[in-house]
C-alpha positions as CSV (number, residue, x, y, z in Angstrom):
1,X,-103.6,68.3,118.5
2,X,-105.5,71.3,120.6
3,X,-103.6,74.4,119.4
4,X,-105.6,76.7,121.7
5,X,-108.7,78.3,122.8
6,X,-111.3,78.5,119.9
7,X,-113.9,80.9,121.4
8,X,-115.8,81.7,124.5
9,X,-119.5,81.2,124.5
10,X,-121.4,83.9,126.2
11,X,-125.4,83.6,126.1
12,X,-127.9,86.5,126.8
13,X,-131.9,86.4,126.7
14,X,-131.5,89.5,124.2
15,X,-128.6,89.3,121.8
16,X,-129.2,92.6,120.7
17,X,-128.7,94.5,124.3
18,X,-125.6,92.0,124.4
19,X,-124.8,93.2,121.4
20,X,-125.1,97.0,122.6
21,X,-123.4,96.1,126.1
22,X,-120.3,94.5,124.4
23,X,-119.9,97.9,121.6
24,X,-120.1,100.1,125.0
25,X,-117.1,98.2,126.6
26,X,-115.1,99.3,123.7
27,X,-115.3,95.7,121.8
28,X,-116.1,95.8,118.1
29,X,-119.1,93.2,117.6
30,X,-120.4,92.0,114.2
31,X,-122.9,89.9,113.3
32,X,-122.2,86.2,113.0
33,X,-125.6,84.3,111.5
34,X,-128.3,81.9,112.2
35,X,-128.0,78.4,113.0
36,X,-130.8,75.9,111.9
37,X,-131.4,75.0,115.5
38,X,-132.6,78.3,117.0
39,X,-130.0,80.1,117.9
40,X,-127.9,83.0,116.4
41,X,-125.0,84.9,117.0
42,X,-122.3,88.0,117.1
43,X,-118.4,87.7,117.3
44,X,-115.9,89.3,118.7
45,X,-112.5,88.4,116.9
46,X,-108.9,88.9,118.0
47,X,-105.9,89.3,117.0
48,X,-104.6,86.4,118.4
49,X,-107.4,83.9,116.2
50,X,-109.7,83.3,119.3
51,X,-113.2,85.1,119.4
52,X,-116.3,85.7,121.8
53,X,-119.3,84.0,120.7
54,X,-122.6,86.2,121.7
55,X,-125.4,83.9,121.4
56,X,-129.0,84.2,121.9
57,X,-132.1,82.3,120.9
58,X,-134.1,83.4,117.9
59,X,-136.8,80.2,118.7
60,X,-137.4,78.2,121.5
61,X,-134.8,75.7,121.1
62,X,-135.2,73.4,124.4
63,X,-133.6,69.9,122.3
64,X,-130.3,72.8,122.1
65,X,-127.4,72.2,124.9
66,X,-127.2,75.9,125.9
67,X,-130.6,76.6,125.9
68,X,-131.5,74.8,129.7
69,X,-127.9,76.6,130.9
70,X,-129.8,79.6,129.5
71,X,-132.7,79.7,131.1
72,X,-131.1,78.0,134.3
73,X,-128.6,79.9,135.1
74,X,-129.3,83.3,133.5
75,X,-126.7,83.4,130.7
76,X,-123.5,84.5,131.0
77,X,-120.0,82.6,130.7
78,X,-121.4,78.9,129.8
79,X,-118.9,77.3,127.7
80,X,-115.6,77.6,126.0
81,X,-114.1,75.9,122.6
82,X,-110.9,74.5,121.8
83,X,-109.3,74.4,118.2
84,X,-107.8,71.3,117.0
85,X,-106.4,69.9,114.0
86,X,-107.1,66.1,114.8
87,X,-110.3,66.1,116.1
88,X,-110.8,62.7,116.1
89,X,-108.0,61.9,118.1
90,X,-108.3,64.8,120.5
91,X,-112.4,63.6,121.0
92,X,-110.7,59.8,121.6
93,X,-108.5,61.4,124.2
94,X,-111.1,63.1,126.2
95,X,-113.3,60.0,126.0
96,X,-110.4,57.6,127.1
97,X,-110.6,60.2,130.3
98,X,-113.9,59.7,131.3
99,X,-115.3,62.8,129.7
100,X,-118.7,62.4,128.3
101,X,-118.4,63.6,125.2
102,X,-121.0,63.3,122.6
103,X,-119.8,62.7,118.7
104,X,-119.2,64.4,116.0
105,X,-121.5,66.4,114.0
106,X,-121.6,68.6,111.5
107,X,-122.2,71.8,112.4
108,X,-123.2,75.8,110.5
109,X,-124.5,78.8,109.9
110,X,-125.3,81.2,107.1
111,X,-123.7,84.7,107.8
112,X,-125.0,87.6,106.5
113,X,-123.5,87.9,103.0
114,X,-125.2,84.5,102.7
115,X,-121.7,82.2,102.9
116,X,-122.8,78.7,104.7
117,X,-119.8,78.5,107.4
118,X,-119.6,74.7,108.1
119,X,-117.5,72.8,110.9
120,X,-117.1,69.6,112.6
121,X,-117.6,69.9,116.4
122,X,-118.6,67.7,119.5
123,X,-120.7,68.4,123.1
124,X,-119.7,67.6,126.2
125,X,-122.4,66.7,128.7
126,X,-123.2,66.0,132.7
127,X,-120.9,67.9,135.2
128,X,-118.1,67.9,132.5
129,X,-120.0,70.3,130.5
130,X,-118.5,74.1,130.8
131,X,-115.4,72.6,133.0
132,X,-114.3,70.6,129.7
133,X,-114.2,72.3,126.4
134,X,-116.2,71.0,123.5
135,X,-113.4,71.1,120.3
136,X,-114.3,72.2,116.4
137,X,-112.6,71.5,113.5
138,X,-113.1,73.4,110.5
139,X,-115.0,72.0,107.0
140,X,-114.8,75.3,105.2
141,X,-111.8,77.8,105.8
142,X,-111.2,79.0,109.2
143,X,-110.8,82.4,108.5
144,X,-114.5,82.1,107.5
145,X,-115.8,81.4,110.7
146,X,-114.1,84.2,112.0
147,X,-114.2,88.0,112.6
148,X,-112.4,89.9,109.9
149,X,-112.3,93.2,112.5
150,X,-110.0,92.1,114.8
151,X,-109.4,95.9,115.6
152,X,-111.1,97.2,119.0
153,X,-111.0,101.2,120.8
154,X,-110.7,98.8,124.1
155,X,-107.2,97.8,122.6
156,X,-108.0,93.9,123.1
157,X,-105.9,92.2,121.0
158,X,-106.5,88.6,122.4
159,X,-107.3,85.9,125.1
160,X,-105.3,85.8,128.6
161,X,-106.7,83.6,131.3
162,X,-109.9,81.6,131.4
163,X,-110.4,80.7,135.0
164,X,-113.0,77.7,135.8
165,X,-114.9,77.3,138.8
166,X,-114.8,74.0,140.6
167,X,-114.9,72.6,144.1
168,X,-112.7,69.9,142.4
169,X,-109.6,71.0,141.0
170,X,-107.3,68.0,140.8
171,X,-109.9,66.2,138.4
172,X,-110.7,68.1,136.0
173,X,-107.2,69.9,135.5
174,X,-105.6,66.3,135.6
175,X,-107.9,65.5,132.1
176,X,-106.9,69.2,130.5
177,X,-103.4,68.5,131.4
178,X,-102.9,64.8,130.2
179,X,-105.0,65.9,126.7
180,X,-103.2,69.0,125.4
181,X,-99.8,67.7,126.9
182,X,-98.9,70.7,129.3
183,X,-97.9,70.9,132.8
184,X,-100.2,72.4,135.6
185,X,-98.9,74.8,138.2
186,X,-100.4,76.2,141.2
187,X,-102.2,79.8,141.0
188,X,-103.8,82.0,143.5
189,X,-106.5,84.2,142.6
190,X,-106.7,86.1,145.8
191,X,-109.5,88.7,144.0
192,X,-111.5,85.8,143.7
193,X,-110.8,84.4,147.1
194,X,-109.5,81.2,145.8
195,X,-106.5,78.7,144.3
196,X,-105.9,75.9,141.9
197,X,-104.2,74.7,138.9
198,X,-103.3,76.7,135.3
199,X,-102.0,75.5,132.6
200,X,-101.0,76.7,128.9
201,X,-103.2,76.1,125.4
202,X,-101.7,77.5,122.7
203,X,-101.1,81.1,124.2
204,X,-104.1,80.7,126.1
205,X,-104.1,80.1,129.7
206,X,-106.8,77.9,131.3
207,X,-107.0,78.2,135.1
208,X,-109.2,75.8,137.6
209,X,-110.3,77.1,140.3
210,X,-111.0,76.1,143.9
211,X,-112.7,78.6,146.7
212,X,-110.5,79.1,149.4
213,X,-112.6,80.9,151.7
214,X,-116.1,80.6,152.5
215,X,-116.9,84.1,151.6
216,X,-115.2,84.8,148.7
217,X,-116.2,85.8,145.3
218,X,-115.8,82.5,143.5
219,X,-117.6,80.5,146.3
220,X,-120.6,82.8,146.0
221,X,-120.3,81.9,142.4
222,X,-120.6,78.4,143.0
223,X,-123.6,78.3,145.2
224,X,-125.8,80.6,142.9
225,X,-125.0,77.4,140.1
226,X,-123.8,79.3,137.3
227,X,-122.1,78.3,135.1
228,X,-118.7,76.8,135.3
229,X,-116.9,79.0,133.7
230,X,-116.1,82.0,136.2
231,X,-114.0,85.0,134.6
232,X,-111.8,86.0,131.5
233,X,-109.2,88.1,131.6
234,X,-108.2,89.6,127.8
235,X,-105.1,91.2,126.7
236,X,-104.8,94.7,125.8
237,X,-102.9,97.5,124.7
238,X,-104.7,100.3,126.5
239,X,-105.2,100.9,130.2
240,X,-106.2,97.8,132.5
241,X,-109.7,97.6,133.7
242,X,-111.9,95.2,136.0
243,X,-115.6,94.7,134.8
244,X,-118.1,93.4,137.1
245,X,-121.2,91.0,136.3
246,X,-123.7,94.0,136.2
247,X,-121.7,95.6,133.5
248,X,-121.1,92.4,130.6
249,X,-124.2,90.6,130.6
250,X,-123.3,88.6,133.9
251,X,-119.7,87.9,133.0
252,X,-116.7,88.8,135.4
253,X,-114.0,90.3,132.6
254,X,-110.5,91.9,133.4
255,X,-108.4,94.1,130.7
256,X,-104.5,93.3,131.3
């Protein structure tokens, strides 16, 4: 069963700067490890379990699903995760959708203290990828994987909203909707200059996202091809604040 949003992936040509950028938004950032496929990370944890993934590349790594999306698109907001704890069920589900979902493999990475995190994860490829989460399930402990410092001086305690951009709402939040067993209802997003369908994962909200005007944020979005995923919004117990591209390492971000 999905019990909510794992993590959001956001990649950067220089994790360090990323790294830098994300302590200057008030976010408390530590380092996460190396994969043995090129890349490496920093987390963000919350209070609420779900984290930020900062990744970059340490080595050419073009045989790695986010490295093309990387160079592509420019980095930003290029994938999400979902938790589960039937993997192999949830992965049937998605497949029994249409999803093209790759299978299972094990996956790691050695964090600093030199403990070998390991989990159990899928891809999800073609123009399901970033629209459709990939899911993990844990080998070692979760609390591993994850952040210890779930404190911030931003006040973030957790995920709100992850909205999805998409000129084709109905299909992809019909798939969400049937797999994690919750009902869709109609949202604006008049800031972004668009509507769709949302839905609830876990605590987590997962929004899909349509333009509704020609000229409007999210349409822009869609015709410069980035990547699917088009904002976050985070709770927080401090003052509200709207962050722009130019400020996150090309992510659209909103304190609640």
């Amino acid at each position: 069963m999905i019990t909510g949003i794992d993590h959001i992936v956001i990649a950067a040509h220089s994790l360090e700067r990323a790294i830098e950028t994300y302590r200057e938004l008030g976010f408390t950032v530590v380092e996460g490890g190396r994969h043995p496929y090129g890349s490496y990370n920093a987390l963000i944890g919350f209070a609420d379990g779900s984290y930020i993934e900062l990744l970059g590349f340490y080595a050419e790594s073009p045989a790695h699903p986010w490295w093309a999306l990387l160079q592509e698109r420019g980095g930003g907001l290029i994938d999400f995760c979902l938790a589960t704890d039937d993997i192999e069920s949830d992965l049937a589900a998605f497949r029994s959708h249409g999803v093209d979902c790759g299978d299972l493999t094990e996956g790691g990475r050695a964090r600093p203290d030199g403990y070998e995190v390991r989990w159990i994860n899928n891809k999800v490829g073609g123009d399901w990828q970033g629209l459709i989460p990939f899911i993990i399930e844990d080998v070692t402990p979760r609390d591993e994987r994850l952040p210890q410092e779930r404190e911030h001086p931003n006040g973030v305690t957790g995920i709100h909203t992850l909205s999805l951009a998409t000129t084709d709402v109905a299909r992809y939040a019909a798939v969400m909707s049937a797999v994690i067993g919750a009902d869709a209802q109609a949202v604006t997003d008049a800031a972004a200059g668009a509507s769709g369908l949302v839905m609830e994962a876990g605590g987590h909200r997962l929004a899909y996202l349509a333009p509704d005007r020609d000229d409007g944020p999210l349409a822009a979005h869609l015709a410069e091809n980035r990547a699917a995923p088009y904002s976050v919004s985070f709770r927080t117990a401090a003052a509200a604040r709207r962050f722009g591209p130019a400020e996150t390492e090309a992510v659209r971000i909103e304190f609640l």
